[in-house]
C-alpha atoms as an extended CHARMM CRD file, in Angstrom:
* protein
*
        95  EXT
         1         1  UNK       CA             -3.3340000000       28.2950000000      -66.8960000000  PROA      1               0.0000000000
         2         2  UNK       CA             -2.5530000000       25.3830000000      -69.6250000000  PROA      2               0.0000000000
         3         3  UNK       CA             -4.9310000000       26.5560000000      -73.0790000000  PROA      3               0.0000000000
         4         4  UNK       CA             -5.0870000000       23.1000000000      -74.9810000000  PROA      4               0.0000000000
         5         5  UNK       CA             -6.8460000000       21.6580000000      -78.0780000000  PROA      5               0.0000000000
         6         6  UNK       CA             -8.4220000000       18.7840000000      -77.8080000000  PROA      6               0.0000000000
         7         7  UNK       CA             -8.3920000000       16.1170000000      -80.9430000000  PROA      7               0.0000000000
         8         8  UNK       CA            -11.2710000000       15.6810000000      -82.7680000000  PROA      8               0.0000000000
         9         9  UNK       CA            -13.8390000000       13.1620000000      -81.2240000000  PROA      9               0.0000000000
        10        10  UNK       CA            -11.6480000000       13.6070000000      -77.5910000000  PROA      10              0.0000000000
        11        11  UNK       CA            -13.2940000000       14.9330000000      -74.7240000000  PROA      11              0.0000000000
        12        12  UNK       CA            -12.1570000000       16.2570000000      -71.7120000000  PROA      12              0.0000000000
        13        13  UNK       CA            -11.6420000000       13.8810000000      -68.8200000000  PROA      13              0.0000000000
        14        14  UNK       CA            -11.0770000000       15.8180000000      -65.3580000000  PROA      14              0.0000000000
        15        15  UNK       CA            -10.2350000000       12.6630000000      -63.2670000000  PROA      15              0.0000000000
        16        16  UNK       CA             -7.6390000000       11.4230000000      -66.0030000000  PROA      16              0.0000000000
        17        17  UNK       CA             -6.0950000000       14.8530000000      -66.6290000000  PROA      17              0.0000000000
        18        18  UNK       CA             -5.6460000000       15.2100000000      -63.1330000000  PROA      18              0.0000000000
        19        19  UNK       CA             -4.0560000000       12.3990000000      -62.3550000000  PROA      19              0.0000000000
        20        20  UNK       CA             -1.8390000000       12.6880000000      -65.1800000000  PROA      20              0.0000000000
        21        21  UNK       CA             -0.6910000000       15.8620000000      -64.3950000000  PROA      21              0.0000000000
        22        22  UNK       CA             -0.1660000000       15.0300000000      -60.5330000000  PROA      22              0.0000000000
        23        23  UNK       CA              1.9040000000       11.8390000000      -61.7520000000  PROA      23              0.0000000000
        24        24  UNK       CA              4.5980000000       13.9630000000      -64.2810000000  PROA      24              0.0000000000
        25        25  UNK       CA              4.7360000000       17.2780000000      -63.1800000000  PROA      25              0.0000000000
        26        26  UNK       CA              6.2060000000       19.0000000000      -59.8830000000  PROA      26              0.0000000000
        27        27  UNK       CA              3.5770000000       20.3840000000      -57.5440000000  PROA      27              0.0000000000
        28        28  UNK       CA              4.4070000000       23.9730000000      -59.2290000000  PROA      28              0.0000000000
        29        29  UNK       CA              4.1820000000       23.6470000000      -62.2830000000  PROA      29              0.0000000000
        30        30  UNK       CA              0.3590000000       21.9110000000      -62.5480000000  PROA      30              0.0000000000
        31        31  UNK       CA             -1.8600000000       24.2620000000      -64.1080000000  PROA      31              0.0000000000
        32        32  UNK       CA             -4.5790000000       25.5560000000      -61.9000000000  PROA      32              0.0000000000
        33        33  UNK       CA             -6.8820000000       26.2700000000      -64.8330000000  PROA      33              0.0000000000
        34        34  UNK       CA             -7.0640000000       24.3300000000      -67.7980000000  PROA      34              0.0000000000
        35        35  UNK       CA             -9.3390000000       25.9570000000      -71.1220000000  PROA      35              0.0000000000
        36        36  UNK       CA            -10.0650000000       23.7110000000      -73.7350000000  PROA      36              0.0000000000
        37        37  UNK       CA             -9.6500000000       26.0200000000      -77.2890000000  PROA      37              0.0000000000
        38        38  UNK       CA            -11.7620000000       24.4040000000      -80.2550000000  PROA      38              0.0000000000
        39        39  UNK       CA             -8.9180000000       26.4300000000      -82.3910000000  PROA      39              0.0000000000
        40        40  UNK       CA             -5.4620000000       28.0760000000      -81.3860000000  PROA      40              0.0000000000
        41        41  UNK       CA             -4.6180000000       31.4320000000      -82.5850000000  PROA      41              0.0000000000
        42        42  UNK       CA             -0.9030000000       32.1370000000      -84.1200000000  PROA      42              0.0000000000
        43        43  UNK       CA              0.8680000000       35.2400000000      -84.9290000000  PROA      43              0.0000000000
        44        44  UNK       CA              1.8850000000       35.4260000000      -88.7060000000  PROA      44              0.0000000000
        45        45  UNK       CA              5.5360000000       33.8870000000      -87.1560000000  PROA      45              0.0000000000
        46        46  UNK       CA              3.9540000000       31.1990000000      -86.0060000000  PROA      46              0.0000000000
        47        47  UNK       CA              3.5780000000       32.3200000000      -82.4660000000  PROA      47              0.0000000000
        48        48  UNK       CA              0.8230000000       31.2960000000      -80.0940000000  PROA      48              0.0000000000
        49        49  UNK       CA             -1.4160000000       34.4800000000      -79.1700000000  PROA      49              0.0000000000
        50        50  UNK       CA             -1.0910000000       34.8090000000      -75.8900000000  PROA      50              0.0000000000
        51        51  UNK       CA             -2.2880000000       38.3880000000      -74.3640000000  PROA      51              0.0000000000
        52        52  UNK       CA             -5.7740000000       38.2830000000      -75.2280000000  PROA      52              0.0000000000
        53        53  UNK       CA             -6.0530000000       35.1050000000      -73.0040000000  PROA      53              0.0000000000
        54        54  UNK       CA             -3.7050000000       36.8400000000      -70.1610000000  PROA      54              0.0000000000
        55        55  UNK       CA             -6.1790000000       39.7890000000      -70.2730000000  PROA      55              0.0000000000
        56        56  UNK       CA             -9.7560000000       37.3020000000      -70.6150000000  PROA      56              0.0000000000
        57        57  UNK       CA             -8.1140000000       35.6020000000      -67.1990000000  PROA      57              0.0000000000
        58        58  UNK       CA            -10.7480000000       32.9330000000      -65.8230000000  PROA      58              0.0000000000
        59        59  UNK       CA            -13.7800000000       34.3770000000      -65.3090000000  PROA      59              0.0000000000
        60        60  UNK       CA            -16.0640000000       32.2510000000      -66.9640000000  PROA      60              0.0000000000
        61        61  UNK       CA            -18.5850000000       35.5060000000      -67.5500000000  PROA      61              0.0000000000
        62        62  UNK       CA            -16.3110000000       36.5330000000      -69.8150000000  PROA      62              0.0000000000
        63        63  UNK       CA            -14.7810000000       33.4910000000      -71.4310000000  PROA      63              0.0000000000
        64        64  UNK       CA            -17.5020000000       31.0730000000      -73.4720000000  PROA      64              0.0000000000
        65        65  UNK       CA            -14.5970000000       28.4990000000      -73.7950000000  PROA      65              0.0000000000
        66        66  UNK       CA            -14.2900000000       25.7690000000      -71.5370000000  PROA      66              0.0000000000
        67        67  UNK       CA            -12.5730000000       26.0220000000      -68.4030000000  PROA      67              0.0000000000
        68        68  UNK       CA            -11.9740000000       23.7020000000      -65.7860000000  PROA      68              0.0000000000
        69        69  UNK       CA            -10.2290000000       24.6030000000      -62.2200000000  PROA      69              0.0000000000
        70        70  UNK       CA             -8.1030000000       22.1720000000      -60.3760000000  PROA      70              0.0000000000
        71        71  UNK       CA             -9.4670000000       20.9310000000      -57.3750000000  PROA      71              0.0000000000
        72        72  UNK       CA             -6.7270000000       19.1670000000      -55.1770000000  PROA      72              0.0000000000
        73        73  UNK       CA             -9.2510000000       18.0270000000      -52.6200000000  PROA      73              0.0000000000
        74        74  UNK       CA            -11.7860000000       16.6230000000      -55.0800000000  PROA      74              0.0000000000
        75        75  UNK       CA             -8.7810000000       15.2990000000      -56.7920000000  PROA      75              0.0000000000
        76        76  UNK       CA            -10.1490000000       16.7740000000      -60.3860000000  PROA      76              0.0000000000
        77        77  UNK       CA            -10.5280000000       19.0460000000      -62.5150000000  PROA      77              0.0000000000
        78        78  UNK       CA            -13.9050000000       20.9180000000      -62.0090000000  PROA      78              0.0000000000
        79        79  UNK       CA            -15.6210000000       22.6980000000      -64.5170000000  PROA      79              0.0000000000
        80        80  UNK       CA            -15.1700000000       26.3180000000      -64.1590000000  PROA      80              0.0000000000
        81        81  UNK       CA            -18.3750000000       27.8210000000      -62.0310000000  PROA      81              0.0000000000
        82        82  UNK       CA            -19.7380000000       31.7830000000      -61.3210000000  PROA      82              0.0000000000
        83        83  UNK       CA            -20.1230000000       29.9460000000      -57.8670000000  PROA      83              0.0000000000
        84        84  UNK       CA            -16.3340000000       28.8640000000      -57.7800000000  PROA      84              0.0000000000
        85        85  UNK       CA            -14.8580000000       32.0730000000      -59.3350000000  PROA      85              0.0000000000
        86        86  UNK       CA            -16.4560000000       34.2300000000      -57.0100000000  PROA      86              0.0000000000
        87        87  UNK       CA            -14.5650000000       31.6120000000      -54.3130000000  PROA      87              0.0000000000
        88        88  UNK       CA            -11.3550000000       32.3150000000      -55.2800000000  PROA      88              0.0000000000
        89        89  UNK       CA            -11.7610000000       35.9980000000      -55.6110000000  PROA      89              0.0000000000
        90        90  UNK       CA            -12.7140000000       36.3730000000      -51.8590000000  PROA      90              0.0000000000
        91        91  UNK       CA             -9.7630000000       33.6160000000      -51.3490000000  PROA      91              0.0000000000
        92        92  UNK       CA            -12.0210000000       30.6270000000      -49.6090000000  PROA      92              0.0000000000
        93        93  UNK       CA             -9.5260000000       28.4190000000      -52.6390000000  PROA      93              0.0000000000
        94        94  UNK       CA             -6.2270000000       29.1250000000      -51.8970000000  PROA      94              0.0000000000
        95        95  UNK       CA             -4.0590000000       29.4530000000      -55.1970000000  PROA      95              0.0000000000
């Protein structure tokens, strides 16, 4: 999972991100789940807070950011469903 910021008066573009992420970066190493952060948290070193997002994970019940899942057969990035979610947990998406 990439957690990005978007610039003011940016939005989020699943067809562009995807296929700029397919063009520069090795199969392994495209995130699968993308949230978009309206503000990133740092640690008093400067540090990007990092375990409260490992622990939210993607569920979108439980995360009111945007997330969007990368769909290689749609060739986008979707955003992030219940309907999808439950998908993956019963493994009909193959991560």
């Amino acid at each position: 999972m990439a957690c990005i910021r978007l610039k003011e008066d940016c939005e989020f573009n699943g067809e562009n991100t995807y296929r700029h992420v397919n063009t520069h970066l090795p199969k392994y190493a495209r995130p699968r789940f993308i949230r978009i952060k309206s503000a990133i948290e740092l640690t008093a070193t400067f540090k990007y807070c990092k375990v409260q997002l490992v622990e939210e994970g993607f569920n979108p019940a439980v995360i009111k950011d945007r997330l969007y899942f990368l769909d290689d057969k749609e060739k986008l990035y979707l955003q992030m469903t219940q309907e999808i979610y439950n998908s993956i947990r019963k493994h009909d998406f193959k991560l």
